[in-house]
C-alpha positions as CSV (number, residue, x, y, z in Angstrom):
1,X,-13.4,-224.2,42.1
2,X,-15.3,-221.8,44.1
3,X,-15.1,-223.7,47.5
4,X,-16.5,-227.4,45.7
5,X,-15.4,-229.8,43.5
6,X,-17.1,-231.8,40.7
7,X,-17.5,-236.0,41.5
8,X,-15.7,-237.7,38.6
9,X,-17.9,-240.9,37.0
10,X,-18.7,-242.8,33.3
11,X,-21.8,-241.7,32.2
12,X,-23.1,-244.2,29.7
13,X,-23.9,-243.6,25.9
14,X,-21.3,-241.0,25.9
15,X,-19.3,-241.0,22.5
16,X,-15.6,-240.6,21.5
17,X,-13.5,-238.3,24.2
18,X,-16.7,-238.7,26.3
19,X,-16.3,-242.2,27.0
20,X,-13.2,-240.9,29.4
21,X,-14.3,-239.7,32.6
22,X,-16.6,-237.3,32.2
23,X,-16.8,-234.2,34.3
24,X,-20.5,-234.1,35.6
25,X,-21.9,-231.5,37.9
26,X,-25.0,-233.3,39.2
27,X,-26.5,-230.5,41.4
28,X,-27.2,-229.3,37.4
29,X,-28.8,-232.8,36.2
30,X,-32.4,-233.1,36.6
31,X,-33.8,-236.7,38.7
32,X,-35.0,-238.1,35.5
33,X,-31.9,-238.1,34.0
34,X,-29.7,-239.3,36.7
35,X,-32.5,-241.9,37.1
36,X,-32.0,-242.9,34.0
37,X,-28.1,-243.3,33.9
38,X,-28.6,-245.6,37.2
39,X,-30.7,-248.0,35.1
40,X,-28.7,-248.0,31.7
41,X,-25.4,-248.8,34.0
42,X,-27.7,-251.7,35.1
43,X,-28.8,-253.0,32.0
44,X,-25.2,-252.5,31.0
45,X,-23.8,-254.7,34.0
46,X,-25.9,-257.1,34.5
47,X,-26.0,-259.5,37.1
48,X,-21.7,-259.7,36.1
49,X,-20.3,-256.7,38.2
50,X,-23.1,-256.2,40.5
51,X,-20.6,-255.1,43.6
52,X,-18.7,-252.7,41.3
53,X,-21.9,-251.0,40.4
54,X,-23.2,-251.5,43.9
55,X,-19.7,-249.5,45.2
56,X,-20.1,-246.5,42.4
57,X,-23.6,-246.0,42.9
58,X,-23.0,-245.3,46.6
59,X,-19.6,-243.2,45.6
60,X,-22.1,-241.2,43.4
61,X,-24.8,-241.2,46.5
62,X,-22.2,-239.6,48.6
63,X,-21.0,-237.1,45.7
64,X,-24.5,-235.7,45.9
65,X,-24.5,-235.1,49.6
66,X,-20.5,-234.2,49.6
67,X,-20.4,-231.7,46.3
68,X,-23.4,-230.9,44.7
69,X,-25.5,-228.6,47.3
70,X,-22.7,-226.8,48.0
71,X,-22.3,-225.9,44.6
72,X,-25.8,-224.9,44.8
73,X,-25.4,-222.9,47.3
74,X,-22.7,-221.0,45.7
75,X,-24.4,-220.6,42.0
76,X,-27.7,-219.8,44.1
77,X,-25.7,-217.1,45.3
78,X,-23.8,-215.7,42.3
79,X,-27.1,-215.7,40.4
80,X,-29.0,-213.5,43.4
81,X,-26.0,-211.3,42.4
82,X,-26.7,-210.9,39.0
83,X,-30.4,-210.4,39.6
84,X,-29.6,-207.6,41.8
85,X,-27.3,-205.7,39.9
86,X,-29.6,-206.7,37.1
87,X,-32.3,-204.1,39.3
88,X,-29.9,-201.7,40.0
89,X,-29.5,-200.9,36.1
90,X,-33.0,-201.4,35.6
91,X,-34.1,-198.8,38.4
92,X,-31.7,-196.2,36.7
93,X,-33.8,-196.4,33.5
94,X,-37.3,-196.9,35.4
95,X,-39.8,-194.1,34.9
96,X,-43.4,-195.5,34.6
97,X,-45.4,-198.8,34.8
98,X,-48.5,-200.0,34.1
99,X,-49.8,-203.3,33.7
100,X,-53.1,-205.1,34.4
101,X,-53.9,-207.5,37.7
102,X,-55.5,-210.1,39.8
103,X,-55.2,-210.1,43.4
104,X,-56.2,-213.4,44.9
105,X,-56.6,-213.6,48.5
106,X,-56.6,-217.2,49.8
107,X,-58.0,-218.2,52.8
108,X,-57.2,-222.1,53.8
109,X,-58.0,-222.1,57.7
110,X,-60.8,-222.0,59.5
111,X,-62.4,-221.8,56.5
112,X,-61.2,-221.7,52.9
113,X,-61.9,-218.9,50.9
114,X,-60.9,-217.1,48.4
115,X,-61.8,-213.6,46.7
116,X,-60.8,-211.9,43.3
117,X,-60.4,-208.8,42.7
118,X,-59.3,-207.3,39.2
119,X,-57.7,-204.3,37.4
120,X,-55.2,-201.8,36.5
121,X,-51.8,-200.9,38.5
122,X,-49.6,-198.0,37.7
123,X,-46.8,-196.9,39.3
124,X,-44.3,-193.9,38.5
125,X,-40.6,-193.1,39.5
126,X,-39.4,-189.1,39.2
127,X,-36.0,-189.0,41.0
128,X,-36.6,-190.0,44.8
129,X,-40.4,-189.3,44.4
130,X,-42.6,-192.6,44.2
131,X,-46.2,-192.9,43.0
132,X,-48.1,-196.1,42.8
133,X,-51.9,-196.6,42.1
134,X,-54.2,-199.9,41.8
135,X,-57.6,-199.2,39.9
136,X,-59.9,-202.1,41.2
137,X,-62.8,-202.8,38.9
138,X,-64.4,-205.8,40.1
139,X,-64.4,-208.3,43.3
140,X,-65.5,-211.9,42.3
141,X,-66.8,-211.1,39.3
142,X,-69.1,-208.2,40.3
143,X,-68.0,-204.5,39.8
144,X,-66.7,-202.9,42.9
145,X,-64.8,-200.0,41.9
146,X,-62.1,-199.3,44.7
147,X,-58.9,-197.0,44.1
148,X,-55.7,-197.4,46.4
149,X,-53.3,-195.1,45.8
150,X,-50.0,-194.0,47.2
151,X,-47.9,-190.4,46.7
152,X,-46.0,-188.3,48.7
153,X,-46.1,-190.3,51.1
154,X,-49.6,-190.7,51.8
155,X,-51.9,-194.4,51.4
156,X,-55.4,-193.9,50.5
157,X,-58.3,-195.8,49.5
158,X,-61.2,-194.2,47.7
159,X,-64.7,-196.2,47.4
160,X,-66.7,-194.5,45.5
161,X,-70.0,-197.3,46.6
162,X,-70.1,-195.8,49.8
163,X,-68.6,-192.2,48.7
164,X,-65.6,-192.7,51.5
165,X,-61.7,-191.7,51.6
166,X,-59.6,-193.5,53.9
167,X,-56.6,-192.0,54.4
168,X,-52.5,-193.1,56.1
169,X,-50.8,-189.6,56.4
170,X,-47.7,-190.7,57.4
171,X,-47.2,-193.3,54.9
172,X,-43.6,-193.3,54.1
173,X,-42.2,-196.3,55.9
174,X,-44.0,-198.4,53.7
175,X,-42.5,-196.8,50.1
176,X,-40.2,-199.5,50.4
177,X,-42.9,-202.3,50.3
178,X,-44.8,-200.8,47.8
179,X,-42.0,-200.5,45.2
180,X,-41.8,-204.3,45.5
181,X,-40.6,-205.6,42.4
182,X,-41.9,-202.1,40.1
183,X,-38.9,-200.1,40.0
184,X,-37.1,-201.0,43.5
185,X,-33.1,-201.4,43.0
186,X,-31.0,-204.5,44.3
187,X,-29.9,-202.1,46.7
188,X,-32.8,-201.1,47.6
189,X,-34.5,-204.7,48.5
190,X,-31.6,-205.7,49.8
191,X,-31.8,-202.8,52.6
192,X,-35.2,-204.4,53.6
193,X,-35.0,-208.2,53.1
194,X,-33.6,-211.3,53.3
195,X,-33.3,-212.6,50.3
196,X,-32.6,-216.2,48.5
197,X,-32.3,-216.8,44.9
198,X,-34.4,-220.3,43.9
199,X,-34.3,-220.5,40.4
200,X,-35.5,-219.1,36.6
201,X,-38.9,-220.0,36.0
202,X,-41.7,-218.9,33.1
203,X,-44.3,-216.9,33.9
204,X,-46.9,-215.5,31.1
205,X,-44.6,-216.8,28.8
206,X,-41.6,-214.7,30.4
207,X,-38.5,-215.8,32.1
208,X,-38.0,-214.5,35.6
209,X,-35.6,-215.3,38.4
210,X,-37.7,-216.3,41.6
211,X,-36.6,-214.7,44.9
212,X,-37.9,-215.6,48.1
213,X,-37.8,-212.5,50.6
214,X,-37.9,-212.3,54.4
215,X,-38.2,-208.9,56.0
216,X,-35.5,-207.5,58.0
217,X,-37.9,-205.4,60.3
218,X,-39.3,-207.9,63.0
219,X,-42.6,-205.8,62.8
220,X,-43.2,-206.6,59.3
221,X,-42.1,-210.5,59.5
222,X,-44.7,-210.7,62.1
223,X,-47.7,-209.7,59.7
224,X,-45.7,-210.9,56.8
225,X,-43.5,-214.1,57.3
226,X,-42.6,-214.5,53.5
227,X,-42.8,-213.2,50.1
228,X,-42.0,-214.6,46.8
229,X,-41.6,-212.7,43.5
230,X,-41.1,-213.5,40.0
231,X,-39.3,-210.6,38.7
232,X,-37.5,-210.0,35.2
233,X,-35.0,-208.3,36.3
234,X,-33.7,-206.3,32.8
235,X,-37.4,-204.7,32.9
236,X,-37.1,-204.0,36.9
237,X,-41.0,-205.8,37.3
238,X,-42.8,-208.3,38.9
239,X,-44.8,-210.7,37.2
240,X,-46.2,-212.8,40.3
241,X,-45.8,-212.1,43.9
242,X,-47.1,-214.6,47.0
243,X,-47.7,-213.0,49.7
244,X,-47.5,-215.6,53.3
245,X,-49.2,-213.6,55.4
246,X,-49.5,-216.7,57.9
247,X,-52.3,-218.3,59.8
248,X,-53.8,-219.9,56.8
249,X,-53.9,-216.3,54.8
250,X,-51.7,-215.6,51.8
251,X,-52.2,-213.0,48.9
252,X,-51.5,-214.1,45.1
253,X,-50.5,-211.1,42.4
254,X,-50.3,-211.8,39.1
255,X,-49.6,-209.2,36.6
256,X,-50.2,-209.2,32.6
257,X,-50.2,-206.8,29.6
258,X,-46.9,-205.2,31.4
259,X,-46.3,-201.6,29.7
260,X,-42.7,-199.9,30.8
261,X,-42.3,-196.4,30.4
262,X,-44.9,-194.9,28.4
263,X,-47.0,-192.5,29.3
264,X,-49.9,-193.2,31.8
265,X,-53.4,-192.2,32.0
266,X,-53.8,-188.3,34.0
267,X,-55.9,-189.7,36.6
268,X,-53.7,-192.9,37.4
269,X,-53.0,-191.4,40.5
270,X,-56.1,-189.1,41.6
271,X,-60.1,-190.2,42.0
272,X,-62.9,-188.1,41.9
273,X,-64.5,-187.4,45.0
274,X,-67.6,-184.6,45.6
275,X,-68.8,-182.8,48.6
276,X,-70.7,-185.0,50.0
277,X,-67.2,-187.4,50.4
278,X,-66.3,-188.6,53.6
279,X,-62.5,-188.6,54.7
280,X,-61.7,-191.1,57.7
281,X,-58.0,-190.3,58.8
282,X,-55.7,-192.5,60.5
């Protein structure tokens, strides 16, 4: 059975053909409930019996170290399976995104802080061309408009406070990154991570399969140890991403009000800029 096998033991309470030997797959079974099996197999025995529950209780010890992680290892990997492929149809089908945010970037040594910044994302897919565009409106509760924006394969960031364009030319090798969890297939995230499947949480009241991603490119793991997202896979979006960026510094995405392909606004991925804008190239 896939490389493990399933320990064998009564289970208490059970009813009819259940009170045979019941086929239990504990790596499945929460604490709690094994927890409470131990103690009804207790109350059940008695003082009469104690070796014989003393003897399955460590036969059911040594079934959890023997059979059950290995079975998690192998579901853990059939479901990352899934969840990719999952992507893979979902990128086919992904045109537009848009969705509102809140970027929380933690700070927990030397000194813990944290700041908040708020708005709109949008990202679009036509063919191999990518577009992605985050509309800040406030930092900490105070407006500070800010526009980052990303297309053909250039990364800018217009502030309009102090009139100034910054602006990454040669952009491209970090399309990849940006498409993280909006529209990037399996394939695709496979090509630039490490990744391990840890389980199906909620998030906004949405179920989503949480990944855990290393980068392949030592460059990037250096800046970037870690990142987790919780992505629903049939839409091809994130809903939270945690950025470890190390040293105390990590970067919290959250995502809400998800819209998948319908139209976006005509300035999702442009800012206005006069002639009195500066440009600061790099």
């Amino acid at each position: 059975m896939s490389g493990f096998q399933l320990h064998r033991m009564w289970l208490p309470g059970f009813r009819k053909e259940q009170d045979r030997k019941c086929l239990v797959d504990f790596s499945l079974l929460p604490a709690s409930f094994l927890h409470r099996q131990f103690e009804r197999i207790q109350e059940a025995k008695g003082k009469h019996g104690e070796l014989m529950f003393l003897r399955r209780k460590l036969m059911v010890g040594a079934a959890l170290v023997c059979f059950a992680l290995p079975g998690r290892v192998v579901w853990a990997a059939d479901d990352l399976q899934r969840v990719l492929h999952q992507l893979d149809v979902a990128a086919t089908n992904f045109h537009t995104t848009a969705a509102e945010f809140e970027f929380d970037s933690i700070q927990t040594d030397p000194i813990p802080d944290t700041d908040v910044q708020k708005g709109a994302v949008y990202y679009e897919r036509k063919g191999t061309s990518f577009s992605m565009a985050a509309h800040i409106n406030e930092v900490n509760s105070k407006p500070v408009p800010k526009v980052y924006s990303y297309s053909g394969g250039r990364l800018q960031l217009f502030e309009p406070m102090i009139d100034q364009v910054t602006r990454i030319n040669k952009a491209s090798a970090y399309e990849g990154y940006l498409m993280l969890g909006f529209g990037a297939s399996g394939k695709e995230l496979a090509e630039k991570w490490d990744i391990q499947y840890t389980g199906a949480e909620t998030v906004g009241g949405v179920r989503t399969d949480k990944l855990e991603l290393v980068a392949k490119d030592a460059a990037v793991r250096k800046n970037l140890p870690k990142v987790t997202i919780w992505v629903d896979p049939t839409r091809g979006v994130s809903l939270k991403q945690v950025f470890d960026e190390g040293q105390g510094q990590s970067r919290v995405c959250t995502y809400s009000n998800i819209k998948v392909n319908l139209p976006l606004p005509a300035d999702a991925f442009t800012f206005k800029t006069d002639s009195k804008t500066q440009y600061v190239d790099h």
